[in-house]
N, C-alpha and C positions, 0 to 999 in steps of 0.2 A: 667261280671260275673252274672252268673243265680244264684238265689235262685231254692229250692224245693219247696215250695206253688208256685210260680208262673208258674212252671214247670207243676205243679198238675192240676192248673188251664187252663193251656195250652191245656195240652193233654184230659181235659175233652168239652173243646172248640169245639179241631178236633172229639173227637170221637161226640157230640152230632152234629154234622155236617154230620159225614156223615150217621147216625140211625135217623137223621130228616124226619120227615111225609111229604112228597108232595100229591099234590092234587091227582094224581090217586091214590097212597095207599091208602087214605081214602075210597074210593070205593071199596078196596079190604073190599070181607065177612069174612078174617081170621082175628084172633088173634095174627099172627108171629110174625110185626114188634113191638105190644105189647109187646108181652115176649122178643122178642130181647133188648129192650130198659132197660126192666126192670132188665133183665141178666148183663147188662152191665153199666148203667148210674146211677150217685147216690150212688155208694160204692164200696171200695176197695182201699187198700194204691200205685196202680197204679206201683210196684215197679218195674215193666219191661220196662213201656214205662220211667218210668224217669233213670236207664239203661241205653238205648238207647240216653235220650237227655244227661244225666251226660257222658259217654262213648265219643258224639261225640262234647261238648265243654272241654276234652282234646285232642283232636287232632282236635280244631279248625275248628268243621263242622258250616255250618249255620243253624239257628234252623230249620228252613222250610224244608230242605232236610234231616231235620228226623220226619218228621210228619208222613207219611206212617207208616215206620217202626215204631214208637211207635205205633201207631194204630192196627195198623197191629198185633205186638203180643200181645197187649192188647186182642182186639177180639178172636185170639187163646186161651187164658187164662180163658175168659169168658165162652166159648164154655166147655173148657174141666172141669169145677167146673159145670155148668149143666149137663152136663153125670156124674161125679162123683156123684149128689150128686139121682143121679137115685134112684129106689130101686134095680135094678138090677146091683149097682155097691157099692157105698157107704152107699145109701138108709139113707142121712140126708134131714130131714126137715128144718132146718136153713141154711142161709148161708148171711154173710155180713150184719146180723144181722135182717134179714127179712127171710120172707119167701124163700124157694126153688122155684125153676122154675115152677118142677109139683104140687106143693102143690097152687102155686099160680095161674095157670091154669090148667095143668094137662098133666100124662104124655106124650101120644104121640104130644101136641104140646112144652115139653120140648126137647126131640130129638130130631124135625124138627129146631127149636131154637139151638140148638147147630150146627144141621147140617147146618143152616144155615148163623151162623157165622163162619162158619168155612171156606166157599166159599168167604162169604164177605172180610175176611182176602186178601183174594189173589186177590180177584176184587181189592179191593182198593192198595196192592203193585205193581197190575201191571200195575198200570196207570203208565205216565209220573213222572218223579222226575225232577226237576231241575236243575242242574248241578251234576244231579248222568248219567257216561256215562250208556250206554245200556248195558254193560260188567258187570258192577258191579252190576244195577239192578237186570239181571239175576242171580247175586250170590246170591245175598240177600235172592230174592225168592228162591232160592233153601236153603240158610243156615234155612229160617224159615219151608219151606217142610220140610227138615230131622229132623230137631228139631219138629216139631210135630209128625211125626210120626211112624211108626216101628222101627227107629233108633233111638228115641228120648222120647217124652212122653208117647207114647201111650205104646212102650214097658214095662217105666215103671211102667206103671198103671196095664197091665196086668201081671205082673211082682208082685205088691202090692198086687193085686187080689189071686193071684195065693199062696203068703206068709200067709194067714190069716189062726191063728191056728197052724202055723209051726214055729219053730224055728230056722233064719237066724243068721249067725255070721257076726262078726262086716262088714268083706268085702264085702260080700254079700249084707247088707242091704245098704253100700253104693253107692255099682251099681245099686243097686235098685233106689235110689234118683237122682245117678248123672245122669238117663236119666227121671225121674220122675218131678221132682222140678228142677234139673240143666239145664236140657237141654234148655227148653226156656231163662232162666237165662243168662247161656251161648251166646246164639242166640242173647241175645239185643245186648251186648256190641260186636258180630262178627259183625252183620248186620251195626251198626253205622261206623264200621272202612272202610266201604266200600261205606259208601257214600262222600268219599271224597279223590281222585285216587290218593294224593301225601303219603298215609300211609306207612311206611314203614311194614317190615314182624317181626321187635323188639317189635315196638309200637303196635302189632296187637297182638302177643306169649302173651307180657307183661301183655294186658286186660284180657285174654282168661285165665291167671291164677287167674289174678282176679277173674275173674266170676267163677270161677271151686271154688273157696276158699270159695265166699259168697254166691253161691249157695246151696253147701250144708252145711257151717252156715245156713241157712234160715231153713233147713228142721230140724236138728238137736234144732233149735227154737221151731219150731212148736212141735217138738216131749214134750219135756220141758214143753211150756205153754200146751200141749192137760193135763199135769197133775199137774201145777201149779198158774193157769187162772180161769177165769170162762167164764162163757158162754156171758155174756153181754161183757164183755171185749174184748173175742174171736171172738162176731160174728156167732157164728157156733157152736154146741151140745160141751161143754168140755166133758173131758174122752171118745171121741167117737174111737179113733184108740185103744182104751183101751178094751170100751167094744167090739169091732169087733174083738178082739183075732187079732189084727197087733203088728209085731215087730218093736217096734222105740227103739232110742238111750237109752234112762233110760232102758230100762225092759234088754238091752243085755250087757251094758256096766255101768250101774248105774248113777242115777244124777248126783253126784259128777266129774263123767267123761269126762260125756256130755256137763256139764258147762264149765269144762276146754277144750275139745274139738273144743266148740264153741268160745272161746275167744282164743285158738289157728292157730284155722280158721280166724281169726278176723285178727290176729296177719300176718299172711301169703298176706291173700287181700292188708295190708299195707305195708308191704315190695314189693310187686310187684310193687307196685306204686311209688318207689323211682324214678325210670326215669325221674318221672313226678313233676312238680310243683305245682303249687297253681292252675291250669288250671283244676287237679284234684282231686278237694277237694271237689267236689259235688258226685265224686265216693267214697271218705272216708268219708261222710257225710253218705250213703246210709250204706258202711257199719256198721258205728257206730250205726245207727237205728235200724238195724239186730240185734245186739249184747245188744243192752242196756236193752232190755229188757228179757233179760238172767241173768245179773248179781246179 
């Protein structure tokens, strides 16, 4: 049985492995794999790639044939909070409690920096895996394609984009998240059940509700602390989906609602997981984390 620090530690192992400097980079005149490094290494509560490990030690994968996949959507993640925090999209200067991408270089080498984690993602899922057949790997890569993009985040980003100023009702906004904040979510605990070919299609439904339940608890969090946080706590400008005239759960359905929402959500993630045993407690661990700092 895995803990989560060592999980954390794990997946910061693989990714500074593969954003490590070899000798030709150093001879490269750009600044990318700098920003790249700095996008991604040294902060962030890593909560998709430990997903991905918590998801596949319940259904008894071995850690190393989910190193990719954690990695993997972790670098997506990375990518997509440096375009957010553009000025052409979100236009925050903080994020994970340091500087933004372009604030700390500048912006067109924070779009190449996303652009080009965003390749790296797929470079690195489509190596070789381990005892993942070649069937499954191709799912994989394809479950993180859709979940990144026009079917998955990127929609809901332009989706966010597009809400600011306007007044969305409760369903609406949460289409808006379950491809926004869900959809990667989603994608960890799909991608894990597939690297390991004896899953059955129960144990796969069963994660998949999971993840649909704490992923949007995640966002319905984040709506919460953007107005009951502060900024050194948060990492990132509080009150900023505030001042950008965005619709989150308080301003359409009120605190009070959203608390019990989220602890309802809570509620749901753990009932799915009845099937399961103690094998996954590192997935009711992840959601307890979501939630605790709501109450």
């Amino acid at each position: 049985m895995h803990n989560l620090n060592d999980l954390q530690q794990r997946i910061e192992r693989v990714l500074e492995k593969i954003l490590a400097v070899d000798a030709q980079q150093k001879q490269h005149q750009s600044n990318l794999l700098e920003s790249m490094r700095y996008a991604v290494l040294g902060g962030g509560k890593r909560v998709r790639p430990l997903l991905v490990y918590a998801a596949g030690e319940a259904l008894d994968v071995p850690m190393e044939r989910l190193d990719k996949a954690a990695a993997s959507i972790e670098l997506i993640h990375a990518y997509s909070l440096v375009h957010d925090d553009l000025p052409a999209m979100d236009d925050d200067d903080l994020r994970r409690g340091k500087a933004s991408v372009h604030i700390a270089f500048d912006e067109a080498t924070a779009i190449l920096c996303g652009d080009a984690l965003q390749s790296l993602a797929f470079e690195n899922l489509s190596r070789p895996i381990g005892g993942v057949t070649a069937e499954n790997q191709l799912k994989i890569i394809n479950i993180l394609s859709i979940a990144a993009g026009m079917r998955g985040m990127v929609e809901g980003q332009a989706v966010d984009l597009a809400a600011v100023g306007k007044q969305l009702d409760e369903l609406q906004l949460e289409n808006m998240h379950h491809h926004k904040t869900g959809a990667l979510i989603r994608a960890s605990v799909h991608m894990a059940s597939y690297c390991r070919s004896s899953v059955n299609q129960n144990e796969r439904n069963e994660l998949l509700v999971y993840a649909d339940a704490i992923g949007l608890a995640f966002q319905v969090r984040d709506d919460i602390l953007d107005i009951e946080s502060d900024t050194d706590t948060l990492g990132k400008q509080q009150g900023a989906d505030i001042a950008a005239g965005k619709p989150t759960y308080p301003s359409i359905i009120g605190m009070d609602a959203a608390k019990a929402k989220a602890k309802k959500l809570h509620q749901s993630a753990l009932d799915s997981l009845s099937g399961f045993g103690a094998e996954a407690d590192l997935l009711r661990e992840i959601a307890g984390f979501i939630i605790k700092r709501i109450s």
